[in-house]
N, C-alpha and C positions, 0 to 999 in steps of 0.2 A: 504494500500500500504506500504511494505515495504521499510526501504530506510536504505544503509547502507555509515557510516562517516567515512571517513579517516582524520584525521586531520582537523574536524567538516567542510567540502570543496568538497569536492570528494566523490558521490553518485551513485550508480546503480540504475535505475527505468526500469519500464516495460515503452515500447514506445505507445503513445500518438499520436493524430492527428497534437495535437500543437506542437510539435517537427518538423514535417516534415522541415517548411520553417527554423528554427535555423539550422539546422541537413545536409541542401542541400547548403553546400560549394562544393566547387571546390580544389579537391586536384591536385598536381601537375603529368604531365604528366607519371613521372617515378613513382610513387606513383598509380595514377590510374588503372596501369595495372594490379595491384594486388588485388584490392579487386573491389567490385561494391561499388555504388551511395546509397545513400537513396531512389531517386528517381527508380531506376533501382529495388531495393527492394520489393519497394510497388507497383509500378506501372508497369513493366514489367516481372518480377517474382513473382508476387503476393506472396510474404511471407506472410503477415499478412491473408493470406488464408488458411494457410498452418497451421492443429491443431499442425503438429512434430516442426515448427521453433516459436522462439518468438526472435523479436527485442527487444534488452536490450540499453538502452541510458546510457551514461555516462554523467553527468552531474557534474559541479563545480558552486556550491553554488547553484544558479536558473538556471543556462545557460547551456543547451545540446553543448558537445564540442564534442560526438564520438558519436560510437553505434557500436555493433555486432546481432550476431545472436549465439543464442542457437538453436541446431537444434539438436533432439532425432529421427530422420527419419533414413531409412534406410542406408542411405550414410556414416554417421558413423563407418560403417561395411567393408567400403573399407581400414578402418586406425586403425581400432583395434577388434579384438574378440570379446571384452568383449561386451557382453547386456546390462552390466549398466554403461554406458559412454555417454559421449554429447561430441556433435561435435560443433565446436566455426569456425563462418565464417565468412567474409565480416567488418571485423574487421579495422574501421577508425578512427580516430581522428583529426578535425579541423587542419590544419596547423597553424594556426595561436596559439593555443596551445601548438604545438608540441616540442622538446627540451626541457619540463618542469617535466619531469620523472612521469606525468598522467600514462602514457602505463604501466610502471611497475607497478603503485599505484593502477590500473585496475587488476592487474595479481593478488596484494595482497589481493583485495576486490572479488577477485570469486568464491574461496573456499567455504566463509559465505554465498554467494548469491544465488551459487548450494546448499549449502544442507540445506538453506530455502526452494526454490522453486523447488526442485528436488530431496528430500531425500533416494532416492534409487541411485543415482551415485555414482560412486567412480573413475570414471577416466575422466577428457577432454582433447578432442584429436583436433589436428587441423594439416591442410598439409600447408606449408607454400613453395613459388617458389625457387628453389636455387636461383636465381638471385636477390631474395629481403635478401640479408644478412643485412643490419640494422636491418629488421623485426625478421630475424632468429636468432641473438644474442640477439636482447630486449626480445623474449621467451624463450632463453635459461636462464638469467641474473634472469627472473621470477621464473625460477622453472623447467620449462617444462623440459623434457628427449628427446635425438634424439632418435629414436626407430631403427635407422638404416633402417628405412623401406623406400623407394621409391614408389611414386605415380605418373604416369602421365598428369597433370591440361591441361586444354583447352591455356593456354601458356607455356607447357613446366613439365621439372622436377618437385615435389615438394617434401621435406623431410617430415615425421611425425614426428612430437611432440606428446608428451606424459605428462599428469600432474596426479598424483595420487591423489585426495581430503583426506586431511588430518583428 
């Protein structure tokens, strides 16, 4: 298993059973609209069914504080051309760690993480809601590029991002 350090703290792992109960906070209501649960992950969309998604946990030190999804399926293809791109979704973080520049510290550690575990990429793309602007400046602050593109999500607008793999 790979594991990658930021400030020997801050780790990406592939998700685990034992993550589930650390991993099922409750974010806040204006928060929740924008991404799903862990629970909603594994158990109502069966992701970890799914060979194209893989849950990615974020973890500090021993303690899972986030997770997203890597997803190489074809949905990616609504938000960029390219074939060698991964699409990043359902992207949370514990509130209880939130304010603490994790999310960007995440942005900085993904680059390494994809072209360990996916060395044919070169771009992640992600649609984020016009209405969640916190979320849509902490991706720009990361790196990400607005692509000017327009997507319509199941609540609405969303921009595309864009991140080239260095």
């Amino acid at each position: 298993m790979s594991i990658y350090y930021l400030c020997k703290m801050l780790s990406l792992i592939p998700y685990t059973s034992s993550h589930f109960i650390p991993l099922s906070y409750q974010l806040n209501e204006e928060q929740a609209q924008f991404t799903t649960s862990i629970d909603d992950c594994i158990n109502k969309r069966k992701d970890l069914e799914d060979n194209d998604k893989s849950i990615i946990v974020i973890q500090l030190d021993e303690t899972p504080i986030g997770f997203f999804i890597l997803d190489k399926g074809i949905d990616r293809l609504q938000l960029t051309e390219n074939p060698k791109s991964l699409l990043m979704r359902s992207y949370s973080i514990n509130p209880k760690y939130q304010g603490k520049g994790y999310g960007k510290k995440v942005m900085e550690l993904m680059d390494d993480y994809i072209r360990q575990h996916y060395n044919s990429i070169e771009e992640l793309v992600l649609s984020v809601n016009m209405k969640n602007q916190h979320a849509y400046h902490v991706y720009l602050k990361s790196g990400f590029q607005d692509t000017g593109s327009k997507i319509t999500g199941i609540r609405g607008s969303q921009y595309v991002l864009s991140s080239k793999l260095h």
